[in-house]
C-alpha positions as CSV (number, residue, x, y, z in Angstrom):
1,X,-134.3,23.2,180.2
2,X,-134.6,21.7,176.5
3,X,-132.4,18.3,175.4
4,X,-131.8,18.2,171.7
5,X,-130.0,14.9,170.7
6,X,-127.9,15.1,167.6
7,X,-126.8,11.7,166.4
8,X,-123.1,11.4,165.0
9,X,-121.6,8.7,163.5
10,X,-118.0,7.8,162.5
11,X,-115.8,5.1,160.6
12,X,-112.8,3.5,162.7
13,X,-111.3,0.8,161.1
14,X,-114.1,-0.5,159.2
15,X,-116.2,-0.8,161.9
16,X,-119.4,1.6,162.4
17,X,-119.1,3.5,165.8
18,X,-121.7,5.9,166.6
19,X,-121.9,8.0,169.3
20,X,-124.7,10.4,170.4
21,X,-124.3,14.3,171.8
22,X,-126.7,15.7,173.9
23,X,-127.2,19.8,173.9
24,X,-128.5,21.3,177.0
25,X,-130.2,24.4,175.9
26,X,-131.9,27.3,178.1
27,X,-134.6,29.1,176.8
28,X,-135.8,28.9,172.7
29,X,-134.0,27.2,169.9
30,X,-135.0,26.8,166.6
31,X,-134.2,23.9,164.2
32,X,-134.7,24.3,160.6
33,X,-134.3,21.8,157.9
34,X,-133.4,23.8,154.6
35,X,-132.9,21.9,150.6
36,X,-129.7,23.2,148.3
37,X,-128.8,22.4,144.6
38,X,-125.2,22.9,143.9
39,X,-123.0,22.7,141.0
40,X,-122.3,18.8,140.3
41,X,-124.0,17.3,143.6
42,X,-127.5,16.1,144.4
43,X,-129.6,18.1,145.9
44,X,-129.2,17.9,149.5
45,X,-130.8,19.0,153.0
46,X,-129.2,21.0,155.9
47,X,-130.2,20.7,159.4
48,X,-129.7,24.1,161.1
49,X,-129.8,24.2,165.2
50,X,-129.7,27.4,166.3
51,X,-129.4,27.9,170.3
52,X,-127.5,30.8,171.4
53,X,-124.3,30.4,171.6
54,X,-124.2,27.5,169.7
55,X,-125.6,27.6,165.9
56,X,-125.0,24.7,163.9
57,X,-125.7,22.9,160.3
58,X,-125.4,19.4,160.0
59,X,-124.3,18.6,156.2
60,X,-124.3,15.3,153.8
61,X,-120.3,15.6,152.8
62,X,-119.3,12.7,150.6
63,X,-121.3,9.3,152.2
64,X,-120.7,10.9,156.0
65,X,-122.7,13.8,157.8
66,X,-120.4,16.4,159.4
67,X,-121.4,19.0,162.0
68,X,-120.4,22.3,161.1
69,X,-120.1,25.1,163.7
70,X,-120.9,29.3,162.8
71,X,-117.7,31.2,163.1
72,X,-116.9,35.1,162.8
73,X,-118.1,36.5,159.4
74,X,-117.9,39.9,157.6
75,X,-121.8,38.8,155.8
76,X,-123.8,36.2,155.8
77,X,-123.3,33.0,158.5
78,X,-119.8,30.9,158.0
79,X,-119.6,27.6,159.5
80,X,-116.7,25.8,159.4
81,X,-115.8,21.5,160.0
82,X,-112.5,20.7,160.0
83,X,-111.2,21.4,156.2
84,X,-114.5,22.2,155.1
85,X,-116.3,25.7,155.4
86,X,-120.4,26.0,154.9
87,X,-121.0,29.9,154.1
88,X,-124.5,31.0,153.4
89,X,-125.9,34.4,152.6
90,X,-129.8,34.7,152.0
91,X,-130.6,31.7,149.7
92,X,-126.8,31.4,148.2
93,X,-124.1,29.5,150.0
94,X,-120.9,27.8,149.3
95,X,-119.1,24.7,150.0
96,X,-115.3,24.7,149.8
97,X,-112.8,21.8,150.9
98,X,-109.7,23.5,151.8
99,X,-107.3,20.4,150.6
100,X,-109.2,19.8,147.2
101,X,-106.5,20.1,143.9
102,X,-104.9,24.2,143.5
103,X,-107.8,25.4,141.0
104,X,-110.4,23.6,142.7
105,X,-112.9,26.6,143.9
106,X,-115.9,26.6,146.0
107,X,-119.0,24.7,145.1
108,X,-122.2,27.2,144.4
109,X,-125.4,26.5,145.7
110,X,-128.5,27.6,145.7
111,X,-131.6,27.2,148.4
112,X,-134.8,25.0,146.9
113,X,-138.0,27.4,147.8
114,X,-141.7,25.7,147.7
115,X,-142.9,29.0,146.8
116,X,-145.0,28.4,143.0
């Protein structure tokens, strides 16, 4: 049986509380580390843990790291934290915030290949 650790950290009342999770997985998983640019943001890097059932992209949102979690999709692979939704299809996704201003669409981005 594998042990993945994923680190999460939260801010409660000023003071930094972390916490760590532990994922007992059976059989393979596969963990990929993949760079975006998107409209009006640095570029960033998402941490993808894939272990079925459970697939997972850690994101940079604002100064905290979220865990997002896949739900069902017609295409591609929607993941979802709280008011935010992570939805990726080939190299494109989006990042929406579901309580940003009326107006206020999703955020394009675009995956970074190495390839020359």
């Amino acid at each position: 049986m594998e042990m993945l650790p994923l680190a999460a950290a939260a801010m409660m009342g000023g003071v930094d509380v972390s916490a760590q999770i532990v994922l007992s997985l059976q059989g393979n998983f596969e963990r990929n580390v993949v760079r975006y640019e998107c409209e009006g943001l640095e570029p960033f890097a998402v941490d993808y843990i894939n272990a079925q059932p459970n697939f997972l992209a850690i994101l940079p949102v604002g100064n905290q790291k979220l865990v997002f979690v896949s739900t069902i999709a017609a295409s591609g692979v929607r993941y979802a934290s709280g008011r935010y939704e992570w939805w990726t299809k080939g190299g494109d996704a989006t990042l929406t915030d579901f309580t940003a201003a009326e107006g206020t669409g999703p955020v394009a981005c675009l995956e970074v290949t190495e390839t020359p």
